[in-house]
C-alpha positions as CSV (number, residue, x, y, z in Angstrom):
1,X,-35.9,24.9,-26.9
2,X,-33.2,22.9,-24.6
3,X,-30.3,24.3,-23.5
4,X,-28.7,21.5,-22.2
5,X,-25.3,20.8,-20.7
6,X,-23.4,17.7,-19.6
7,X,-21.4,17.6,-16.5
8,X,-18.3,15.1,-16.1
9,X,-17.2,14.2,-12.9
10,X,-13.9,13.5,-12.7
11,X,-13.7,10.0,-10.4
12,X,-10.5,10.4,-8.3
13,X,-8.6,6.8,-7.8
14,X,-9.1,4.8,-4.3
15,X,-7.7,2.4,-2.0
16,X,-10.5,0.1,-2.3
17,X,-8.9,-2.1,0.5
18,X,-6.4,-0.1,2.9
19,X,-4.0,-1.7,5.5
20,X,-6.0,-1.8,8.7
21,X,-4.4,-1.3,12.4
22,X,-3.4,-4.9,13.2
23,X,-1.5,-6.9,16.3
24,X,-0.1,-10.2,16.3
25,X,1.9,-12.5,18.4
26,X,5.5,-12.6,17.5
27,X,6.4,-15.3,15.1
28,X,2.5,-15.8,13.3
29,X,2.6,-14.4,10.3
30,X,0.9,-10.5,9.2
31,X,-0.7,-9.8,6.2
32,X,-1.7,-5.6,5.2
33,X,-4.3,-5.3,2.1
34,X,-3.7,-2.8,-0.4
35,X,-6.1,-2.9,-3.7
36,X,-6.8,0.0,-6.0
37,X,-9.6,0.6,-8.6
38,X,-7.5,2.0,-11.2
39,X,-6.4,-1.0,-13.5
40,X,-2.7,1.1,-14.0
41,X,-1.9,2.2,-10.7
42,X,2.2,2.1,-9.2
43,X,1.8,0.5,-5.6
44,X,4.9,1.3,-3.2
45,X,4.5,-0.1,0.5
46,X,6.9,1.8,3.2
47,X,7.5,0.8,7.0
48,X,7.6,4.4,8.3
49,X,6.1,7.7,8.2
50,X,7.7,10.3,5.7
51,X,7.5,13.5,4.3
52,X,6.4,12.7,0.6
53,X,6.3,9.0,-1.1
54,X,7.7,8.7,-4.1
55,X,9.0,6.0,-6.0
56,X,12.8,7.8,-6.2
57,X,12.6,8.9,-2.2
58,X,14.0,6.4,-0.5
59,X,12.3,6.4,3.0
60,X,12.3,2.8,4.4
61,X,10.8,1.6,1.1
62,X,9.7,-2.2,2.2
63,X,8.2,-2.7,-1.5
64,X,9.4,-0.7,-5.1
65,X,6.3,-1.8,-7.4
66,X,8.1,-4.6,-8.7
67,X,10.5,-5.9,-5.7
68,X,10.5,-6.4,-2.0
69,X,13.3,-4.0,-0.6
70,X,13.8,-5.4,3.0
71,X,16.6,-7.1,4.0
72,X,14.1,-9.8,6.1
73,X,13.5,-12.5,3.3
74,X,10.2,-12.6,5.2
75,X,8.5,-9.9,3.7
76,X,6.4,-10.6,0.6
77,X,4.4,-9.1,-1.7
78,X,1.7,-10.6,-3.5
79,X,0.6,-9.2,-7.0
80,X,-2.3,-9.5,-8.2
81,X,-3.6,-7.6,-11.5
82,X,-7.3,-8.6,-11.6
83,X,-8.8,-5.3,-13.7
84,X,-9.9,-2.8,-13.0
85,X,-8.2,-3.3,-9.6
86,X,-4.9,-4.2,-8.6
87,X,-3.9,-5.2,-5.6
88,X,-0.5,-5.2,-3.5
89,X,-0.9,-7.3,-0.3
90,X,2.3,-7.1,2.2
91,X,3.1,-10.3,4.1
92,X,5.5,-10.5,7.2
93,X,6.1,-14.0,8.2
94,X,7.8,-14.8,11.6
95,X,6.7,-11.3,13.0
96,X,9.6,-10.0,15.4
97,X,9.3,-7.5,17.7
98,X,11.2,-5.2,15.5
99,X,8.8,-5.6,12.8
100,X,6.5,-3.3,14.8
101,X,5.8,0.0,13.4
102,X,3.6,2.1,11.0
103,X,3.2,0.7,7.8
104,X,2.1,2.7,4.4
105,X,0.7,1.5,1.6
106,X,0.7,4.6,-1.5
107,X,-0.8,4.1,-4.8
108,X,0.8,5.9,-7.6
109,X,-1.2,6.7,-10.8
110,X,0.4,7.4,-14.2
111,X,0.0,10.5,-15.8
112,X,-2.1,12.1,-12.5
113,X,-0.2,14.3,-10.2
114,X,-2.8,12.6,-7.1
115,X,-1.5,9.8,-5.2
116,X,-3.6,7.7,-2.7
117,X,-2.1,7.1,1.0
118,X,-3.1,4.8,3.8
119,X,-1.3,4.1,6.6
120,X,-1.9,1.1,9.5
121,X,-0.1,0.7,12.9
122,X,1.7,-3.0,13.2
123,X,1.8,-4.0,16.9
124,X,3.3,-7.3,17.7
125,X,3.1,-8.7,20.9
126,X,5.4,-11.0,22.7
127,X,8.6,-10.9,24.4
């Protein structure tokens, strides 16, 4: 006689690519990786370190999920939905000093209380 059981682990959601520490020259253009491996997940990007990230807090949101925030027309966001992952890579083009900061990319998934965050330091050089 077998008395057997069956154990689920649950799989919790991960930056599969995460913005990595990163200088530049001022003026070349900057590019921060964000992919998930949950097909659903909500990417936000911010350009500072806060308290809690959440789509409604607005704390130097760069990128809403669905728009680019920033009043520099030289921040992008390309989407790609490519499943199971989805990925929300943050361009800077013409890098000014005042681009220079922490960035922070957070994944959002729907229906799970547990959000993913990774943050990377942008240092651009020049004068």
């Amino acid at each position: 006689m077998c008395v057997c059981s069956t154990v689920y682990a649950a799989v919790e959601p991960a930056l599969i690519r995460a913005p990595q520490n990163t200088a530049v020259t001022r003026g070349s253009e900057v590019t921060l990786n964000c992919t998930s491996d949950v097909g659903n997940s909500f990417i936000t990007w911010f350009n500072s370190l806060c308290e809690t990230y959440t789509v409604s807090h607005d704390c130097t949101r760069v990128y809403n999920g669905y728009n680019t925030l920033s009043s520099p027309p030289r921040y992008t966001v390309t989407s790609v939905n490519n499943s199971p992952h989805v990925t929300r890579d943050l361009s800077i083009s013409e890098t000014k000093l005042a681009d220079a900061g922490v960035f922070v990319c957070v994944e959002n998934i729907p229906g799970h209380s547990v959000q993913q965050i990774s943050s990377a330091q942008l240092v651009v050089i020049g004068n």
